[in-house]
Kinemage of the C-alpha trace (Angstrom):
@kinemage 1
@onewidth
@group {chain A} dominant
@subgroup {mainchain}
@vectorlist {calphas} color= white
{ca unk a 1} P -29.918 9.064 49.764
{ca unk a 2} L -29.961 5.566 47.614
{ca unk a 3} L -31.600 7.206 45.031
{ca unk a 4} L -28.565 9.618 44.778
{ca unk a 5} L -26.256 6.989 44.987
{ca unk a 6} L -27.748 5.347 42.403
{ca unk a 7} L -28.229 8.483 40.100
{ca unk a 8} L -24.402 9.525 40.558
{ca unk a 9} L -23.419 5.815 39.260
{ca unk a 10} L -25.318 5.844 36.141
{ca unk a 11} L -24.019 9.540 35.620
{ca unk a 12} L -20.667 8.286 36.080
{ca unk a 13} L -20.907 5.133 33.746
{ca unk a 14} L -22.844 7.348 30.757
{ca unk a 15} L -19.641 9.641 31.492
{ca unk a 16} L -16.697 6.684 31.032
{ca unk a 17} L -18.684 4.881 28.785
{ca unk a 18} L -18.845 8.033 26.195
{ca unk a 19} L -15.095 9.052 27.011
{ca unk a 20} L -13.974 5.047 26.483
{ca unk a 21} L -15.466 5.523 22.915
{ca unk a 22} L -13.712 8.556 22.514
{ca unk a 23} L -10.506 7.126 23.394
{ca unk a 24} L -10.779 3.632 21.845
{ca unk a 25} L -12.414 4.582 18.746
{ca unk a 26} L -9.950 3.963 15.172
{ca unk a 27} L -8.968 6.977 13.980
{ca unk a 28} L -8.119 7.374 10.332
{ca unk a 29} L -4.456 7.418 9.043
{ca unk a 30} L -2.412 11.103 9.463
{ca unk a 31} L -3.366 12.367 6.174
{ca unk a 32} L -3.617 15.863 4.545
{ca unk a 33} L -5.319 18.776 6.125
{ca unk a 34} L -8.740 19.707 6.598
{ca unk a 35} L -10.007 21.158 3.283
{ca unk a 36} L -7.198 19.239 0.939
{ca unk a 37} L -9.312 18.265 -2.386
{ca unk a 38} L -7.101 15.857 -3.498
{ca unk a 39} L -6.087 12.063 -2.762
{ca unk a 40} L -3.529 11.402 -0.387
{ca unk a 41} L -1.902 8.205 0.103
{ca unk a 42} L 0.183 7.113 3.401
{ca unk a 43} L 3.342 6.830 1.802
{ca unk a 44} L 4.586 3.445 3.091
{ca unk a 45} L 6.750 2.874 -0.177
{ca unk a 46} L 8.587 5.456 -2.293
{ca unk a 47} L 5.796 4.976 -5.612
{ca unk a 48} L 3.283 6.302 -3.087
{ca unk a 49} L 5.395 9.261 -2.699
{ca unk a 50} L 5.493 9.970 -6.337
{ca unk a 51} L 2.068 9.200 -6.607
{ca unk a 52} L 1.306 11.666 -3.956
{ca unk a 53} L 3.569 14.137 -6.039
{ca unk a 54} L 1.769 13.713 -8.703
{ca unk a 55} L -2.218 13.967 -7.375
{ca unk a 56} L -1.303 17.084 -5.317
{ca unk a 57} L 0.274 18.640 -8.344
{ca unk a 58} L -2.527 17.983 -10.489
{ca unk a 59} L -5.047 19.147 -7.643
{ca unk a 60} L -2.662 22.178 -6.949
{ca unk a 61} L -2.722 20.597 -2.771
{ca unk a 62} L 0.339 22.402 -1.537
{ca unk a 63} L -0.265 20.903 1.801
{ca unk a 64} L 0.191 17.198 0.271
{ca unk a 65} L 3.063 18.590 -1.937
{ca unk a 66} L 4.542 19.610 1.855
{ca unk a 67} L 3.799 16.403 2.692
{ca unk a 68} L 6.360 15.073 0.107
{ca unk a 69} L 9.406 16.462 1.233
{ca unk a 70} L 11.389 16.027 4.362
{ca unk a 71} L 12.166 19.209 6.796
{ca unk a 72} L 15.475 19.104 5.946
{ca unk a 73} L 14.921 18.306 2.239
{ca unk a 74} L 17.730 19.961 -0.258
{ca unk a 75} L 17.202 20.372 -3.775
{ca unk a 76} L 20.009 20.196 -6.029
{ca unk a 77} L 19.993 22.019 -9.293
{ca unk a 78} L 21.815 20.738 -12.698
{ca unk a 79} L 24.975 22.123 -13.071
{ca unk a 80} L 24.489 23.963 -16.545
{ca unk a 81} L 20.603 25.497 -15.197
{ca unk a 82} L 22.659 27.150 -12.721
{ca unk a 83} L 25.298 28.607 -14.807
{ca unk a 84} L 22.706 29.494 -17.617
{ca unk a 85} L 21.614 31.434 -14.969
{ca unk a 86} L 24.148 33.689 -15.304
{ca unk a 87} L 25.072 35.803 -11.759
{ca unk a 88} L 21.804 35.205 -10.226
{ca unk a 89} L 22.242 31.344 -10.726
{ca unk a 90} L 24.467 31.198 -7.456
{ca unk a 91} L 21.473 32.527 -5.478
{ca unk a 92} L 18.716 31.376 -7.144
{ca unk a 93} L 19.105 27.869 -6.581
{ca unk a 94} L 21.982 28.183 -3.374
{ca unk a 95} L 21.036 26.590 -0.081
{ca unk a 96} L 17.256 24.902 -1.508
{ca unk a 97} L 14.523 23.711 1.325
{ca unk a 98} L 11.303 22.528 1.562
{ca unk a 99} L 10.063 25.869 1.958
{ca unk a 100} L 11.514 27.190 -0.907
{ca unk a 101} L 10.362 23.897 -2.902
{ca unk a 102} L 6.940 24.994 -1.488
{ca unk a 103} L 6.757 28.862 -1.586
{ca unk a 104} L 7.936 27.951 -5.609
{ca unk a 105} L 4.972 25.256 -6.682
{ca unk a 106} L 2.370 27.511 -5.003
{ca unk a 107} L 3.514 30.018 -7.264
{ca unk a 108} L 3.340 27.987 -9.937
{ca unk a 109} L -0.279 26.642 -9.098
{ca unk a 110} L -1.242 30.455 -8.816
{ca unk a 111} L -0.130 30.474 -12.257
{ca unk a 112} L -1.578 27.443 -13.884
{ca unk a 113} L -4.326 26.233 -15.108
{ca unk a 114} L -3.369 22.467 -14.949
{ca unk a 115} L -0.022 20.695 -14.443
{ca unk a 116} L 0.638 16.912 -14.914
{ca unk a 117} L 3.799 14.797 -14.055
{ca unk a 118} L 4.511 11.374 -15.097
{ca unk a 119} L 7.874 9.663 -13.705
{ca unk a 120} L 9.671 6.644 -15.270
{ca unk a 121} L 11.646 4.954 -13.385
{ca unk a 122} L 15.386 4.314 -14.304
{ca unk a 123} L 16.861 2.790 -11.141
{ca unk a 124} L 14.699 0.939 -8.434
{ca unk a 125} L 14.674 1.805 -4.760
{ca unk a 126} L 15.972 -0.504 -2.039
{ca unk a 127} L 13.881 -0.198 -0.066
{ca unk a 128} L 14.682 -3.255 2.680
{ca unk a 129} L 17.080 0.369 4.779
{ca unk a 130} L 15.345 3.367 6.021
{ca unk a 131} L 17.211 5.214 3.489
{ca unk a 132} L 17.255 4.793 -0.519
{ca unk a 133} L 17.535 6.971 -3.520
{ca unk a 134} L 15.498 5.719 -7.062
{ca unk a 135} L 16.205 7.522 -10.375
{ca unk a 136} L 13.450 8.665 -12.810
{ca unk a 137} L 12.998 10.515 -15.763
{ca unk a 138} L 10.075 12.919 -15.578
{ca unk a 139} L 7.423 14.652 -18.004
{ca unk a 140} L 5.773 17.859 -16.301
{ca unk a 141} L 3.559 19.409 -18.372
{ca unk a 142} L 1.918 23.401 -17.131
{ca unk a 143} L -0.797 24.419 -19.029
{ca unk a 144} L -0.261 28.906 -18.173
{ca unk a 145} L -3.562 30.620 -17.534
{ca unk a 146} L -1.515 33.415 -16.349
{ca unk a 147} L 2.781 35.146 -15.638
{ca unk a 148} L 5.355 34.638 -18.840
{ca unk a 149} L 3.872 31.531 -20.932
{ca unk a 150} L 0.033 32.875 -20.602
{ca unk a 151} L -1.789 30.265 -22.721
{ca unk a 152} L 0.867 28.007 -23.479
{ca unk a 153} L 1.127 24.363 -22.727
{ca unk a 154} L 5.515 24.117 -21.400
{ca unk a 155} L 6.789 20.610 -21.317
{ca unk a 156} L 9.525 20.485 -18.922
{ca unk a 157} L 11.557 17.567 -18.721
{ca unk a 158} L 14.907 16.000 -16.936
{ca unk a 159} L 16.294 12.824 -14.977
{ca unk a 160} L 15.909 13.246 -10.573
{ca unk a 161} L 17.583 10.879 -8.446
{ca unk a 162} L 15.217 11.163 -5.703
{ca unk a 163} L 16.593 9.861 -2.055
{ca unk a 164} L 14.346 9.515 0.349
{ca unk a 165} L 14.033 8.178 4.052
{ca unk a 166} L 11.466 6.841 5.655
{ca unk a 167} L 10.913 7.902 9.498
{ca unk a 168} L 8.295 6.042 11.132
{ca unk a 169} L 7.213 4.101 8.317
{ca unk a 170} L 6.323 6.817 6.319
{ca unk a 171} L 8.372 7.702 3.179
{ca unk a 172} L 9.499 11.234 2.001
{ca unk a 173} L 12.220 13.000 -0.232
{ca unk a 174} L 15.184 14.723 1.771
{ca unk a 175} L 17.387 15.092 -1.483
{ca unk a 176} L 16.622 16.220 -4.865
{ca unk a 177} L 19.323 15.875 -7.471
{ca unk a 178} L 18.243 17.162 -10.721
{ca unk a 179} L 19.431 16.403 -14.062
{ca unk a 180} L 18.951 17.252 -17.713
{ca unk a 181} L 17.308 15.107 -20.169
{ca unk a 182} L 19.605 13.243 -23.171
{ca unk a 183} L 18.991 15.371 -25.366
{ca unk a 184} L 18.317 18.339 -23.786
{ca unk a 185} L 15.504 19.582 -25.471
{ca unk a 186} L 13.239 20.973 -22.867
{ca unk a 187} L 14.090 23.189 -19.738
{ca unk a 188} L 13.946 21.259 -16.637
{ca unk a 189} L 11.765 21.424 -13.659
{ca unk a 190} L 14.808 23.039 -11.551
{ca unk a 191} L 14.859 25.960 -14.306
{ca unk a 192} L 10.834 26.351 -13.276
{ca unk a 193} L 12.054 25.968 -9.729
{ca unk a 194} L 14.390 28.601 -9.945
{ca unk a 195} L 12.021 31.582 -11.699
{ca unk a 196} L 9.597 31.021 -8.678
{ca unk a 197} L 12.127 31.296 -6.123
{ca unk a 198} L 11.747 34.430 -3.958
């Protein structure tokens, strides 16, 4: 009977022992998904979020890209893409989310066989409130392997004031206002947005 006693105790401590481990052991920072190739930063300022932007578009990681945008992000396309457009302007870029930003860059990535972005920033971020926009001009550059452009390098370029919040100190874009360069020269990224819109 002591011997039983005795046995059930040690079961029991090799049971809380291995379940206190389990609990109390550090777990690595929320991060992108199993099977995500590419670096991910926790975005605790808004350059990590353009950094993120711009590894997970270069690694073609739609689940980081995700990552970027807030669920009730809204992109907001220059005036003149949209009425270049013509009649299918008003839908193509009307009522823009995160799934929309998403279900158009993993058509994109389907399409390309590299794409780099570089931002430069025109206005700073405050970022002291849980809200702040920043302004940047961007370079994004698809190299087509496949769709309309096969084999051409397209340089797309334009100014986004970028606001983003940060819930729980992580940062993320909720609004997208996008802007065409001076001189506008290239198309803009919105104009890519909008031909991989479904």
């Amino acid at each position: 009977m002591i011997w039983r006693r005795i046995a059930l105790v040690a079961v029991a401590a090799v049971a809380l022992s291995l379940l206190g481990g389990c609990i109390l052991s550090p777990r690595s920072p929320d991060g992108p998904p199993e099977g995500d190739q590419t670096d991910w930063e926790t975005p605790i300022d808004t350059d990590t979020v353009l950094r993120n932007i711009r590894t997970a578009l270069a690694g073609e990681s739609i689940n980081n890209y995700h990552d970027s945008f807030t669920e009730d992000y809204r992109f907001h396309v220059d005036p003149q893409d949209s009425l270049d457009a013509g009649d299918e302007g008003t839908t193509r870029y009307a009522n823009w989310t995160r799934e929309d930003e998403v279900f158009a860059a993993n058509g994109v990535f389907n399409d390309a066989a590299s794409i780099a972005v570089s931002f430069s920033n025109v206005e700073a971020p405050q970022e002291e409130f849980d809200e702040t926009f920043r302004t940047e001009d961007y370079t994004l550059t698809v190299a087509w392997q496949s769709g309309p452009h096969v084999n051409e390098e397209i340089i797309y370029r334009g100014r986004a004031t970028l606001w983003m919040r940060r819930v729980a100190g992580r940062w993320a874009i909720f609004r997208w206002v996008d802007r065409r360069a001076d001189p506008p020269i290239n198309d803009t990224w919105g104009v890519l947005r909008g031909d991989y819109r479904d």
